[in-house]
C-alpha positions as CSV (number, residue, x, y, z in Angstrom):
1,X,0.0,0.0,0.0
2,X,1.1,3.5,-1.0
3,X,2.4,5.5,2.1
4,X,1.0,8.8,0.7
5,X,-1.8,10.9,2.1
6,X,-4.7,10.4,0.7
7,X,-8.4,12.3,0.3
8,X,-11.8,10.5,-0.1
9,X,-14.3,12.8,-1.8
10,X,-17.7,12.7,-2.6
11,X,-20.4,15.4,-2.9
12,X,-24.1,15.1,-3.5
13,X,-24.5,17.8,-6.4
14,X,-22.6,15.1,-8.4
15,X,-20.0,13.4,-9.9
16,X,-20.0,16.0,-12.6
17,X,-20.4,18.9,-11.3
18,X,-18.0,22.1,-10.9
19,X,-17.6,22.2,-6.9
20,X,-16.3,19.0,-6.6
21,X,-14.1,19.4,-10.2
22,X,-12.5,22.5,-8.7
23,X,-11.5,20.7,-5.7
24,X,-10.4,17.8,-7.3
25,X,-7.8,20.5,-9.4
26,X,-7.0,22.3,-6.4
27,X,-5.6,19.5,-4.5
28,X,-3.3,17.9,-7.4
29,X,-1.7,21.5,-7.4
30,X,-1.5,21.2,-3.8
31,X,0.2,17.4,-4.0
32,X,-2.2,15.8,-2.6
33,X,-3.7,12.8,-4.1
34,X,-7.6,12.0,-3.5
35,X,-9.9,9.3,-4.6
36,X,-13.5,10.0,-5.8
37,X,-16.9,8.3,-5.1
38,X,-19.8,10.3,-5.4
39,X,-23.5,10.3,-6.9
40,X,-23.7,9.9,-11.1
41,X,-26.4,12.3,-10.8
42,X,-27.6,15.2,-9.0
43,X,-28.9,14.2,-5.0
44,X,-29.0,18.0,-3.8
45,X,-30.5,17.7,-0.5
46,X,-30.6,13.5,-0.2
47,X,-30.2,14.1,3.5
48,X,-28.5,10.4,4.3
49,X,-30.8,8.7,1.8
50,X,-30.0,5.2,1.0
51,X,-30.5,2.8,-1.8
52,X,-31.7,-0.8,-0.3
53,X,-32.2,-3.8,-2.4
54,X,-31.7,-2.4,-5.8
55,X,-28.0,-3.1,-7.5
56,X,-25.9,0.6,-7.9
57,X,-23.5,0.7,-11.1
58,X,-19.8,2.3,-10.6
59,X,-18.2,3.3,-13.0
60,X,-14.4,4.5,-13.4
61,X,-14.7,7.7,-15.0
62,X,-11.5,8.3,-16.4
63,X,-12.7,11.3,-19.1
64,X,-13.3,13.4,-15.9
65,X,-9.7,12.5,-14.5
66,X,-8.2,13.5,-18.0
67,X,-10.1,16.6,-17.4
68,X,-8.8,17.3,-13.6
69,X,-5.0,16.1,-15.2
70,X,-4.9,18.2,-17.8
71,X,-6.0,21.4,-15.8
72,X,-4.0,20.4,-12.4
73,X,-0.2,19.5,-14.9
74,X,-0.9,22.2,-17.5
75,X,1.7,24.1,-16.5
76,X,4.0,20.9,-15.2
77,X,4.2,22.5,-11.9
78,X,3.8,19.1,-10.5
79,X,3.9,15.6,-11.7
80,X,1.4,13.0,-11.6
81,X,1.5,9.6,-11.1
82,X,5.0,8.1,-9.0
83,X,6.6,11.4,-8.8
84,X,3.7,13.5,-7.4
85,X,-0.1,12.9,-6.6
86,X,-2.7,11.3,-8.5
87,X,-6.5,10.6,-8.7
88,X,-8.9,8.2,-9.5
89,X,-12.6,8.8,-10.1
90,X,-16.0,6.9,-9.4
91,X,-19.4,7.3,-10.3
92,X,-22.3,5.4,-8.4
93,X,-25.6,5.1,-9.3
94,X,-27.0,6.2,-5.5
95,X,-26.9,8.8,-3.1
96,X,-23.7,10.3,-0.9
97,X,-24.5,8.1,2.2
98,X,-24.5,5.5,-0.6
99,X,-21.0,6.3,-1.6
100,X,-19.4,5.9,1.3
101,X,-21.1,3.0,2.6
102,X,-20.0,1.6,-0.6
103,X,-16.8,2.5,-0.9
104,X,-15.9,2.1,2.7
105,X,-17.4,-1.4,3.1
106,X,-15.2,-2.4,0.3
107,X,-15.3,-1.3,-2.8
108,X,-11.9,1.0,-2.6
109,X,-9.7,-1.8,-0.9
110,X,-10.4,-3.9,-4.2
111,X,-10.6,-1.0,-6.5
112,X,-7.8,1.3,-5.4
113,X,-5.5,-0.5,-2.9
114,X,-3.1,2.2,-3.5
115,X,-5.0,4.7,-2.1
116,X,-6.2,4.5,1.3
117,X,-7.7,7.6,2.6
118,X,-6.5,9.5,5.9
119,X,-9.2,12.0,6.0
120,X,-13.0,12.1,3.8
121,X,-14.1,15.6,1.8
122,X,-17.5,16.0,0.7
123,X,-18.3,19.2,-1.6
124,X,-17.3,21.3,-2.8
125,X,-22.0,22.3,-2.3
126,X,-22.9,25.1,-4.4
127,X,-24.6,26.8,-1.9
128,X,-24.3,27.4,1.9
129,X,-25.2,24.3,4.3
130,X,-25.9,26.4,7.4
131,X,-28.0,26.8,10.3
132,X,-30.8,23.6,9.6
133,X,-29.3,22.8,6.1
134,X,-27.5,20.3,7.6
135,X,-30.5,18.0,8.1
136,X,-31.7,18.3,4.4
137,X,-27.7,18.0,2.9
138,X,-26.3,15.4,1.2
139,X,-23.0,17.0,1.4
140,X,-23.0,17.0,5.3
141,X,-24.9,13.4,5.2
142,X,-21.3,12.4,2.9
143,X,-19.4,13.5,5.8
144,X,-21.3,12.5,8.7
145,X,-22.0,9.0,7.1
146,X,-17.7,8.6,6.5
147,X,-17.6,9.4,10.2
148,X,-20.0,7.0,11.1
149,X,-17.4,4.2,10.0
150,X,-14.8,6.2,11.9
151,X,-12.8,8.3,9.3
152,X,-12.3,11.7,9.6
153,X,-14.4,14.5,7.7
154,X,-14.9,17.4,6.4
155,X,-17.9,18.6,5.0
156,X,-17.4,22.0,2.7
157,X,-19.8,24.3,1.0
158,X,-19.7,27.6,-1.1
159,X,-21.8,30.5,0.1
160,X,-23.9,31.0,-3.1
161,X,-25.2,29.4,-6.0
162,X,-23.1,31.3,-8.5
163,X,-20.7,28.3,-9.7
164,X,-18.1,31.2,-11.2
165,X,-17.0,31.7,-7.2
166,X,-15.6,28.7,-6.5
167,X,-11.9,29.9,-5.9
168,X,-12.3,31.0,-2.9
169,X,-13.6,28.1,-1.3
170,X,-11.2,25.6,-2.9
171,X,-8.9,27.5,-0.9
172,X,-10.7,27.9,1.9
173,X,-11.0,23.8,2.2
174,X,-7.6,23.0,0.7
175,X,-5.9,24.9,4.1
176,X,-8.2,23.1,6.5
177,X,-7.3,19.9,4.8
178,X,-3.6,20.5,5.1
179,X,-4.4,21.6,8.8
180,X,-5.2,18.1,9.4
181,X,-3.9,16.2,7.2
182,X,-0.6,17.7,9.4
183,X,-2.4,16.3,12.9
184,X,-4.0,13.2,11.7
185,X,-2.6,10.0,11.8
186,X,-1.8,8.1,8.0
187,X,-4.2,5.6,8.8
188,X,-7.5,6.1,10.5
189,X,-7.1,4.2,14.0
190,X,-11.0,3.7,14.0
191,X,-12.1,3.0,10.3
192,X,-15.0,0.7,10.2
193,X,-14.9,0.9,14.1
194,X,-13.5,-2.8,15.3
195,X,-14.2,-2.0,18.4
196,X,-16.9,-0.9,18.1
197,X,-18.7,1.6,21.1
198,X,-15.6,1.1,23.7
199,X,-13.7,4.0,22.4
200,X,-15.8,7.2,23.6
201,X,-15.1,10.3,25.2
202,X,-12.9,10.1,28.4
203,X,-13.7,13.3,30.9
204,X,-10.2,12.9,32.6
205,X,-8.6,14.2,29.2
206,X,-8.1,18.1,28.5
207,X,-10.9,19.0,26.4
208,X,-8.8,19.9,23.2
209,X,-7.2,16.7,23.6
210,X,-11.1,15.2,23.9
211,X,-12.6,17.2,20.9
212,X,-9.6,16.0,18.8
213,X,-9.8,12.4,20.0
214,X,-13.3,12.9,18.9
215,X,-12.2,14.2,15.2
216,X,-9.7,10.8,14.6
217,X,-12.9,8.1,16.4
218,X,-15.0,10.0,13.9
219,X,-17.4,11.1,16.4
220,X,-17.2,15.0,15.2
221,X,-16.7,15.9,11.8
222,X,-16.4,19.4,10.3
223,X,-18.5,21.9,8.1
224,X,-16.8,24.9,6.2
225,X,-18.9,27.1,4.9
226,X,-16.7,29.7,2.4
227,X,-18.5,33.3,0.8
228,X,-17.5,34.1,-2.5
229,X,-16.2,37.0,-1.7
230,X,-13.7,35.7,1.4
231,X,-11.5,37.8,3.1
232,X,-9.4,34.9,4.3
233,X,-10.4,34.2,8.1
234,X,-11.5,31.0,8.9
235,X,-13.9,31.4,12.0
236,X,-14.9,28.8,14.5
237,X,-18.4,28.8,15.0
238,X,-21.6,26.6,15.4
239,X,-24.7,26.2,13.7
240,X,-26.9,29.5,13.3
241,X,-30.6,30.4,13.5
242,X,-32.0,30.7,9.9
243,X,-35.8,30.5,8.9
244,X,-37.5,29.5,5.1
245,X,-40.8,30.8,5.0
246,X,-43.6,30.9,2.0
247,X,-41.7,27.9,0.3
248,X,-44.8,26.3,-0.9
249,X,-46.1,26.8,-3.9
250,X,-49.7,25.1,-5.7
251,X,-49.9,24.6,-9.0
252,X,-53.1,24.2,-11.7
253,X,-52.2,21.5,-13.8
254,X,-55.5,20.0,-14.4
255,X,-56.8,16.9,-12.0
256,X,-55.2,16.9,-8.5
257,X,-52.9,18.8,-6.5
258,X,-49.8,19.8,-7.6
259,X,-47.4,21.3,-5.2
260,X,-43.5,22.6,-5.2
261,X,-41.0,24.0,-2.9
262,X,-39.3,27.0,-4.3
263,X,-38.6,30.6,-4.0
264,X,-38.4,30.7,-0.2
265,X,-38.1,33.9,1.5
266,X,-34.8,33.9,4.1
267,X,-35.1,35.2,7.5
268,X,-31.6,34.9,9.3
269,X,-31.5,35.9,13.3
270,X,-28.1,37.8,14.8
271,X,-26.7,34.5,17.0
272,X,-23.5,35.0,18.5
273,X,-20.6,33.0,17.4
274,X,-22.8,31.6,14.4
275,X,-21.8,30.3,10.5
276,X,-24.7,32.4,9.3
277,X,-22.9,35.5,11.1
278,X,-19.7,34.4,10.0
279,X,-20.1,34.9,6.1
280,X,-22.1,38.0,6.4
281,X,-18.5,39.3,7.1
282,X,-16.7,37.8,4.4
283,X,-15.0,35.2,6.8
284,X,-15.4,31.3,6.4
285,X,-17.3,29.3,9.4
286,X,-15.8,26.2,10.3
287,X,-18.0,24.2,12.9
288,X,-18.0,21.3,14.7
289,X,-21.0,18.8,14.4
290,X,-21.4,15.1,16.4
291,X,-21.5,12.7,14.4
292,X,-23.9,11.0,16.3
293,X,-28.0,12.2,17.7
294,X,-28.5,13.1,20.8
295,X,-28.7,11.2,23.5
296,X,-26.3,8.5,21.7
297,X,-23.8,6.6,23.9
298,X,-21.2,8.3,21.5
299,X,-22.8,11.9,21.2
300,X,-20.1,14.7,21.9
301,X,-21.9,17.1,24.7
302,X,-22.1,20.4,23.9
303,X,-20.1,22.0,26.3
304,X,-16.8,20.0,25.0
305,X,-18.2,21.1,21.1
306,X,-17.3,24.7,22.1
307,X,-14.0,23.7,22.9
308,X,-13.9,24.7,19.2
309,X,-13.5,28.2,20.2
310,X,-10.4,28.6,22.0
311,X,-8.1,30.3,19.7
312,X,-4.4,29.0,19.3
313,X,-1.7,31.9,18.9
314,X,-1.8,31.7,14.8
315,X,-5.9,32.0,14.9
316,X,-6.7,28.4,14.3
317,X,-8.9,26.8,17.0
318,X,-6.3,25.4,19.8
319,X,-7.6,21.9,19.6
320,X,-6.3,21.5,15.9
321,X,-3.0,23.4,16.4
């Protein structure tokens, strides 16, 4: 097995679209090598949906990879393959929980042996996952379902639904990723979990080293949420208060009732320390989620979740310096 650092990515707006192409380009320049499973089509808010009892095609799609290559090398800044990083690219027929259950169970140790992932990506969303849009996402569900089978994750998200802004947020996600590709361990100690529920949280610790345990059993994971226009401060925060309203919508389309979600009105509230407040001033949120609901033997209290914002001297929360 190949010693390298590796990335696991997957996304729910699919396997084709431009978050997750940007990212995929962004690391290879950065030298770090990634393998992809995520959704042939479109699963935009999936939550962790699951196909049961119905057979899910992968495909190898090595036109995309040509693609990523050929943008990432053009200027033969770095070299694929041997000498430098490399990528390898998956469509499934299924959703981002899917994906990883797939690929986790399995499927990569027979498909690409040579690279073992340290640390799960899912994204990059076009558009924000804050405040409750991590119940409906499929890019938080790709994380949180990676950390369910105890690899680390990172969930990331750009703060609009113009595709053209995507710069920002690839480099937004590709310096947390360093970040902890620096702290984490090569290999996952707790990937597929062998032992199950006996490794929890343990009160006698220092709660950074806690939260950070937390990170490497998968029982947090992490959402970045990046505004187009960043000014390049990555703020701990948690989730924030935002409400849809007059998102229903009937239709006359002859018999029956037709209905659609659409055109919602957003009302955000002012909540200290929150991801919503966090991009209104052009800084990138980074927050901490449990993997797990509440009430779970393995759900990370709240208290030790806040942990998340003790600063270290060079601004990064202390618990991942």
């Amino acid at each position: 097995m190949n010693d390298r650092q590796c990335i696991l990515l997957t996304n729910d707006d699919g396997v084709d679209a431009p978050g997750i192409h940007a990212l995929m380009v962004g690391l290879l320049k950065s030298g770090i090598s990634f393998v992809t499973i995520a959704p042939e089509k479109n699963q935009s808010a999936c939550s962790m949906s699951m196909t049961l009892q119905k057979p899910m095609k992968m495909s190898e799609r090595h036109d995309i990879a040509a693609e990523v290559c050929s943008e990432a090398f053009a200027n033969n800044e770095v070299k694929s393959g041997d000498e430098g990083p490399t990528g390898r690219i998956f469509s499934l027929a299924g959703t981002p929980s899917d994906c990883m259950i797939v690929g986790l169970s399995g499927a990569l140790e027979e498909l690409t042996p040579e690279l073992a992932p340290s640390l799960c990506v899912s994204g990059i969303n076009l558009g924000a996952n804050v405040s409750i849009d991590v119940l409906h996402s499929g890019t938080v569900a790709g994380a949180r379902e990676a950390s369910l089978y105890g690899l680390p994750s990172l969930a990331t998200s750009l703060g609009t639904f113009e595709a053209g802004h995507f710069g920002p947020a690839v480099e937004a996600t590709i310096s947390v990723v360093q970040r902890l590709l620096k702290i984490l361990p090569r290999k996952p100690e707790n990937l597929l979990r062998p032992n199950r529920g006996w490794l929890r949280d343990n009160a006698e610790y220092e709660k950074t080293t806690r939260l950070f345990s937390a990170l490497q059993r998968g029982d947090v994971f992490l959402s970045l949420n990046t505004p187009p226009q960043w000014n390049g401060k990555i703020t701990p925060t948690k989730v924030g208060l935002r409400w849809y309203r007059n998102a229903l919508h009937r239709e006359d389309m002859g018999e029956g009732n037709y209905y659609s979600i659409d055109g919602v009105t957003v009302i955000d509230d002012t909540e200290k320390y929150c991801d919503i407040g966090a991009l209104s001033k052009g800084e990138a949120s980074l927050t901490v989620m449990s993997t797990w609901p509440v009430g779970h033997p393995l759900d990370i209290p709240g208290n030790l979740l806040r942990t998340n914002f003790e600063l270290a001297d060079d601004g990064w929360p202390l618990w991942l310096s």
